[in-house]
N, C-alpha and C positions, 0 to 999 in steps of 0.2 A: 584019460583025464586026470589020474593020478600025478602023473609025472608034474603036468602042467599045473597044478593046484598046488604044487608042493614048492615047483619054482617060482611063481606067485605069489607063495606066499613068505617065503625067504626075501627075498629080492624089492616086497614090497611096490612092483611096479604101481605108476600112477599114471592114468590117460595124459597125456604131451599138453593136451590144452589146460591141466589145473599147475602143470610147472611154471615157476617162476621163469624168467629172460635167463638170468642166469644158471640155474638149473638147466637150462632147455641148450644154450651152448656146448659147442662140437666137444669140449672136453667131460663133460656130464655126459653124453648122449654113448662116448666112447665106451666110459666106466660102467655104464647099466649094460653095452653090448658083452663089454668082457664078464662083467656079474653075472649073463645069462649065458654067456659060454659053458664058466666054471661050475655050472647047476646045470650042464647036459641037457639044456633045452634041446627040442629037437630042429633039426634044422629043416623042417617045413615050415613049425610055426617060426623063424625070423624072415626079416624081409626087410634086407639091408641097403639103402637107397642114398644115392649123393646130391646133397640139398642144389638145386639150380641156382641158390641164389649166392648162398655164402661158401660152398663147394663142401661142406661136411656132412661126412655120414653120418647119418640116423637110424633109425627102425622103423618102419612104416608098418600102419595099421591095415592099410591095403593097398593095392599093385596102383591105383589111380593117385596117390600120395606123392608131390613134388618139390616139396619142401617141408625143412625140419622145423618147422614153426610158426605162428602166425606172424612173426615181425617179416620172415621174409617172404610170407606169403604178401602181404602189405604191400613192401619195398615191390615184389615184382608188378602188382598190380596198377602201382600207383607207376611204373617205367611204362606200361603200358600203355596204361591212360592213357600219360603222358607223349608218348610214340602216336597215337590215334589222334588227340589234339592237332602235334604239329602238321600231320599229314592232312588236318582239315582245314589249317591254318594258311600253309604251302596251297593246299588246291584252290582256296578260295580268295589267296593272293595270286596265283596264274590266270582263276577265272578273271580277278579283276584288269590285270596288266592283257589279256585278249579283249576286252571289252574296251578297255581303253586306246589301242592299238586300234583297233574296227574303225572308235573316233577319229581317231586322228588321220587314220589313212586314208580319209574322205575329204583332206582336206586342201584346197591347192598350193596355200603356202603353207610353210614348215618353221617355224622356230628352231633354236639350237636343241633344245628339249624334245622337241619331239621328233626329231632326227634318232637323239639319243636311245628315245624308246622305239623307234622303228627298227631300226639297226643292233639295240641290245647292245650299246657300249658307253663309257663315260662321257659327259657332256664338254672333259676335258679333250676328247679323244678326238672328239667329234670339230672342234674348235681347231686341233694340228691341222684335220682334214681339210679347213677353210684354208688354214695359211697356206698348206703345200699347193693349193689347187687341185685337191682332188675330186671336191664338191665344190659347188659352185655356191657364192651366200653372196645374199646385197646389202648394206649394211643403210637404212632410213633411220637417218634421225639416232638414236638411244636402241635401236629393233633393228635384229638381223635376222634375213629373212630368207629361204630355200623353197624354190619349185619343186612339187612333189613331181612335175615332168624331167626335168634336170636330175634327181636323183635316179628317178627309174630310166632315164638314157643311159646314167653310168653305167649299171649293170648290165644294159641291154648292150652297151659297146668296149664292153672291159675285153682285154686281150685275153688268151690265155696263161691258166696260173701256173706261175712257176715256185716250184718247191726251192726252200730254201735251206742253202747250203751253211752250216756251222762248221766244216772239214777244211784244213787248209790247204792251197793250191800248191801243188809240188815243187812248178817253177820258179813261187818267188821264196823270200826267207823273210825269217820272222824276230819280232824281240820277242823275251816276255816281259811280264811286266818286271823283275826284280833282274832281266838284264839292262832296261832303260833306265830305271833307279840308277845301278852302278853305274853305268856307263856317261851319265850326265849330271849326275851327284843332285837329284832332287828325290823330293818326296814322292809316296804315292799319290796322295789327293792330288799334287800339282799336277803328274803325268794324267791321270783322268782328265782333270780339269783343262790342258792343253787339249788333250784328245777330243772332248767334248767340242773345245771352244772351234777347234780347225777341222772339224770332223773326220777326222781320221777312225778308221772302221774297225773294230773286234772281230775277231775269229775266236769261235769258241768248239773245246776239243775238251771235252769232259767237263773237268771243275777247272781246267787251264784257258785264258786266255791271252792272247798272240794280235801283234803287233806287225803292223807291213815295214821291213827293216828299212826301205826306202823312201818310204813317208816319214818315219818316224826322223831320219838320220836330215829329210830337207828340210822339216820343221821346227826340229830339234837344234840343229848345228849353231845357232847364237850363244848357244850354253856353254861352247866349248871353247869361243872366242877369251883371247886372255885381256882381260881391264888394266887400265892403269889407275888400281886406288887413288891415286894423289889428284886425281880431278873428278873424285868422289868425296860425298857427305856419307856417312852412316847416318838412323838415325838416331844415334844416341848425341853425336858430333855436333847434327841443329840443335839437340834436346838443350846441348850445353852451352853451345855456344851464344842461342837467343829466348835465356832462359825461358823456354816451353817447356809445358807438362809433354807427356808422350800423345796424348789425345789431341792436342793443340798442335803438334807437329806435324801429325797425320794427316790431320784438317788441313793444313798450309800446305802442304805439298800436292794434297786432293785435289784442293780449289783451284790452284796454279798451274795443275797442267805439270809439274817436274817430272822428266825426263828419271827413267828409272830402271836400273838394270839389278836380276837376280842372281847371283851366284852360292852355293853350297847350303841354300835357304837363308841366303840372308839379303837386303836390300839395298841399293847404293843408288845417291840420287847427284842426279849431277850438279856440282859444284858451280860453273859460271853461272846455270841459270837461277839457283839462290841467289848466288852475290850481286847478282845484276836487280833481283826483283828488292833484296831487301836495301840496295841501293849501297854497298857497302864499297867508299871511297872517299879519300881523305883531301879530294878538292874542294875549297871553300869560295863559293859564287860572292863577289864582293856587291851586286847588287838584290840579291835575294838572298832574302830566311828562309829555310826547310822547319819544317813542325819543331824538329827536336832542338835545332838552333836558336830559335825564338824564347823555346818554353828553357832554355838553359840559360839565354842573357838574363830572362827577365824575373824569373826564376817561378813561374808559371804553369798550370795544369796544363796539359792537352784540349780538354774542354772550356778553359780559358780562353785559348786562341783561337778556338774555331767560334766561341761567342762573339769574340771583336772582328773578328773579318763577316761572322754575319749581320753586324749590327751598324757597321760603320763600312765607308765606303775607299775599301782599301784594293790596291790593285794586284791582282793574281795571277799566276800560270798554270797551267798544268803540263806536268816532263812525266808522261807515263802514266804510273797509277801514283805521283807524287805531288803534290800542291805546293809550288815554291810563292812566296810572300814578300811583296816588293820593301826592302828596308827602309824606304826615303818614307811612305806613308803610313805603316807600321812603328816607325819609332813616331812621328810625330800625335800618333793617337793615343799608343803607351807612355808618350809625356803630359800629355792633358792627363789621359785615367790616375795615372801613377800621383797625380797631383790631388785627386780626390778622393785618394784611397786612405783607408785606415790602415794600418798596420796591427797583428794579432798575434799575441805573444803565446804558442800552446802548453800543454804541462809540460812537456818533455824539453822546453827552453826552445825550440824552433822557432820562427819568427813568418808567418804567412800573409801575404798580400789580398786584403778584402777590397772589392770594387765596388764604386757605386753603381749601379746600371742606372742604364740610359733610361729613360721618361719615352715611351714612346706612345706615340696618341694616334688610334686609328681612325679611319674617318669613317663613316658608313656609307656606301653610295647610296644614291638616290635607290627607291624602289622600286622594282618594276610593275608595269601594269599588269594586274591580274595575281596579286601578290602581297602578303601580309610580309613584312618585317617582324622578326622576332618580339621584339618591344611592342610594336603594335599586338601581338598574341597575347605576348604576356598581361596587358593592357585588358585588353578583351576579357581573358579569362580572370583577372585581377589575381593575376599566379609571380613567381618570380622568373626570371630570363632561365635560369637551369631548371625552372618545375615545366617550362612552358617546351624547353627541348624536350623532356622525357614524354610529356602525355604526346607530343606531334610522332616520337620514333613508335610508342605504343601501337596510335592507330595508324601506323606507316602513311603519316602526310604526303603528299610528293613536295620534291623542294631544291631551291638551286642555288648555288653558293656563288657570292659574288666577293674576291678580295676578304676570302676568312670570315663574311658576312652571309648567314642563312637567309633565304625566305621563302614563304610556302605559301600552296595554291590557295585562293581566294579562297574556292569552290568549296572546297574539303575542309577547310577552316571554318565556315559558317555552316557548315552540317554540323560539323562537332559541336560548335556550339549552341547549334538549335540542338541538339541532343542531353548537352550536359545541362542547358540551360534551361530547364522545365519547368520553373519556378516563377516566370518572368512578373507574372501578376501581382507577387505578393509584395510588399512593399514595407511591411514592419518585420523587423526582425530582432533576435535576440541574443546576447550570448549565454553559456553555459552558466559563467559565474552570475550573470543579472538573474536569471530564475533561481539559484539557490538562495540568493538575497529575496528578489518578489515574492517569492513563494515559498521558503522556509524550510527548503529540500536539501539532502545533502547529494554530494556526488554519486554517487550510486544508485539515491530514487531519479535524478535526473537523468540520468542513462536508461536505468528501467522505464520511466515515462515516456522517453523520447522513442524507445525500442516500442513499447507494447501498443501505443497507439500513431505508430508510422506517421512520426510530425515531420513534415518538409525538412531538409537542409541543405546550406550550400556549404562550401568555403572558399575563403578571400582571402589569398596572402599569409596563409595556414592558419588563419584563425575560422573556428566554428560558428556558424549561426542558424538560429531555428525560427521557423516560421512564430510569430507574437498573436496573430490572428485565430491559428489554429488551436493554439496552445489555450490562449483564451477561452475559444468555443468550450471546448472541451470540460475545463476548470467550471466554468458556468452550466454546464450540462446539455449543451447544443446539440441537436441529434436528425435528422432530416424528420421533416413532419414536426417539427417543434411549435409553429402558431396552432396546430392541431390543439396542443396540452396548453393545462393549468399546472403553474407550480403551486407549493400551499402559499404561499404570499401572496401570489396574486389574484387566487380565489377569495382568500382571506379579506383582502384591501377589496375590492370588487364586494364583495357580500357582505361588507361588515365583519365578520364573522373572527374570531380567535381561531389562532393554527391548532387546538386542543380538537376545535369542532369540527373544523375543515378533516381532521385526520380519521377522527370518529364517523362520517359521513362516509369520506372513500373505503373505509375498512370494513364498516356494516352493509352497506348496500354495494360493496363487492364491482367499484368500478373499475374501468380499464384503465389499468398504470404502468410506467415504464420508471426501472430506476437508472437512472446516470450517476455515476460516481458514489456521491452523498446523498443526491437529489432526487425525488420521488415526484411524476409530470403522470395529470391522470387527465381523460378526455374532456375537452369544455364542452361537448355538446351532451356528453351523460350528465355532466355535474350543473349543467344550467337547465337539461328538465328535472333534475332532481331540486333545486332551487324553486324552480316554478311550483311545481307540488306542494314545496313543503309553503311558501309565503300563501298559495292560495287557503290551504287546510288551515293555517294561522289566521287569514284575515273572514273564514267560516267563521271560525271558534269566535274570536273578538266579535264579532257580529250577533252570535245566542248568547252571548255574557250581558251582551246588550240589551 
């Protein structure tokens, strides 16, 4: 015990669990091993152990000790956990996807989805399957639909499986991919993307894949054809020549269908079928204007021309996707316009031609039976022609357009309006500014009035109005059961009596009141036997005075 009290007490050990984190680190834990070395501890009492978590050696207090510290006791506990969770998490998602499965497979038809869970593959996967015809699917309506008989024949009359081969066949030969690169001067995305598109097949032989030299060489060989440039466009060549952006160029040769060959990655489109579409040729038709011929005599927009051929009745052609414009009817219409045009000087000193437009006046046709005309809506609802469109597309009227003229069903037209129109009874009505004036309110108590005691309204032609009747009641203290009560006036006037006494009466003898607003309404049939009482006890009294 000597020894061990002496090393003890040099060495100053302290139990693992009063060290601090950093204390307790593999480099601290080192220095007390070697301090206890250097004091000839005996080597029974150490018992030098490597922490499971952080891998450094410690000193353990006994053989069941498996980590140097509470933090990695911690860390491991909480990996644990953590390890028992997912495994409950996992079994109790297998339980659910077998439970789900069980569903389904009860069932006679099949979804894409439940193919997918049946089968244990993507829904994408499942979808190839349709198109190749490997499963069978019927496609109703928006729903595609699989016999769970149809599927279980598959399996029941599949051939046998054959393993499949990644090794390449000795007889034929092969590219690779960076001998079809050089040998036809394209990229690699292209060569996949050929391969894809022609389906030409991979051979895979490690991380190398291998091309069929004789597919690749019949599908390939266009690339090796030599072009004659000179009845190609680049596209830089349209870019400039019809001044387009590059986006606009791409677009026009998209939409049109050009003809287009690749060489060394780059694009070449053929030449006649441009100059044919953008109509490029210096013969001038002595009976016809083309767009740009017209807008260049006259000195004219684009949407100039197309406004007077639609508005006036001039004679046309069409040569392709080009609208030629007869000149004998076209100058005689640009001589009347030109004659009632202003002329418009801009800042820049230019000089632009303003035109009158034409007056044109449509007729409405008759309307049909079973059928509101707009106007008539509008009418009805006393709204304007654009408020009476809005509320008909809101409640999706149905409606049928005759010559740029709407009109809508009877039927649905007189529900809306028994619906909107609730009010039909009332007969006096008010604006917002007349009650500020009648009644001495400003804009704000008006709105709180008309809010807190839900006065009717309608509106007409965007103006406001509110019911006058209800508004009244109210103002006057109208309240259901109202010939029930006495106000004080009219008790007062009825009894003789001053409103001083009348009020003194309902407040001593404690009768039923109701107050309205300002006005206080108390029961006539309490307040006229209390009347009674009180005239008979008066006309006792006058009687023994007698």
């Amino acid at each position: 015990m000597a020894p061990y009290a002496k090393t003890a007490k040099v060495i100053n050990v302290r139990p693992l669990t009063c060290w601090t984190p950093r204390e307790n680190s593999c480099k601290y834990l080192k220095i007390a091993a070697k301090e206890m070395d250097d004091f000839n501890m005996p080597k029974k009492m150490k018992i030098l152990k490597k922490c499971l978590t952080c891998g450094a050696e410690f000193i353990a207090s006994k053989m069941s000790n498996k980590y140097c510290c509470r933090e990695c006791e911690r860390d491991a506990s909480r990996k644990r956990e953590a390890k028992r969770k997912k495994s409950v998490r996992e079994s109790e998602k297998e339980a659910a996807l077998d439970k789900e499965r069980d569903a389904v497979a009860s069932r006679p038809f099949l979804t894409p989805s439940d193919v997918a869970l049946l089968l244990d593959m993507s829904v994408s996967t499942v979808y190839r399957c349709f198109y190749s015809g490997i499963i069978k699917a019927v496609r109703i309506r928006r729903k595609t639909l699989v016999r769970r008989e149809d599927l279980d024949k598959y399996f029941e009359d599949a051939g046998p499986y054959r393993k499949r081969s990644y090794k390449r066949k000795q007889e034929q030969e092969y590219y690779t991919l960076q001998e079809i690169m050089d040998k036809y001067k394209i990229g690699r995305k292209a060569v996949w993307g050929r391969c894809d598109r022609l389906g030409i097949p991979k051979v895979y032989e490690g991380r190398n894949t291998f091309y069929s030299k004789k597919l690749i060489d019949a599908n390939f060989s266009e690339l090796l054809d030599v072009i004659d440039i000179d009845n190609y466009y680049t596209l830089s060549q349209i870019m400039e020549m019809y001044n387009m952006t590059q986006g606009a160029a791409l677009c026009f040769v998209k939409c049109h269908a050009v003809p287009r060959v690749k060489r060394n990655g780059r694009s070449y489109y053929s030449k006649v079928h441009i100059d044919c579409i953008k109509h490029k040729t210096d013969e001038i038709d002595p009976d016809w204007y083309s767009y740009e011929e017209a807008m260049q005599k006259y000195g004219i927009t684009k949407d100039q021309v197309s406004y007077t051929l639609k508005t006036y009745s001039i004679k046309t052609e069409k040569r392709g996707k080009f609208t030629m414009i007869y000149r004998t009817d076209f100058d005689n219409i640009m001589h009347q316009r030109l004659q009632n045009s202003t002329p418009l000087i801009k800042s820049n000193g230019e000089e632009k031609v303003v035109f009158t437009a034409k007056q044109q006046e449509k007729i409405c046709p008759a309307t049909p039976e079973g059928y509101y005309s707009t106007d008539e809506v509008a009418e009805m609802f006393k709204i304007s022609i654009k408020h009476a469109g809005v509320i008909t597309r809101e409640n999706n009227i149905p409606k049928i357009a005759l010559k740029g003229f709407n009109f809508y069903e009877k039927g649905s037209i007189d529900l809306l309006y028994n619906k909107k129109n609730k009010y039909a009874e009332i007969t006096d009505w008010i604006t917002p500014e007349e009650m500020r004036t009648t009644y001495k309110m400003t804009a704000d108590g008006v709105r709180s009035f008309i809010h807190r005691h839900k006065i009717p309204a309608k509106v007409e032609y965007g103006s406001t109005y509110y019911s006058k009747q209800h508004i009244e009641e109210i103002k006057n203290g109208y309240f259901v059961g109202r010939d029930r009560y006495y106000s004080v006036e009219e008790a007062a006037k009825k009894y003789n009596l001053t409103n001083s006494l009348v009020f003194y009466y309902v407040n001593h003898y404690k009768l039923t009141r109701v107050k309205k607003q300002k006005f206080i309404f108390f029961r006539k049939e309490e307040f006229d036997r209390l009347m009674e009482k009180r005239f008979s006890e008066d006309d006792f009294i006058a009687n023994i005075d007698i």
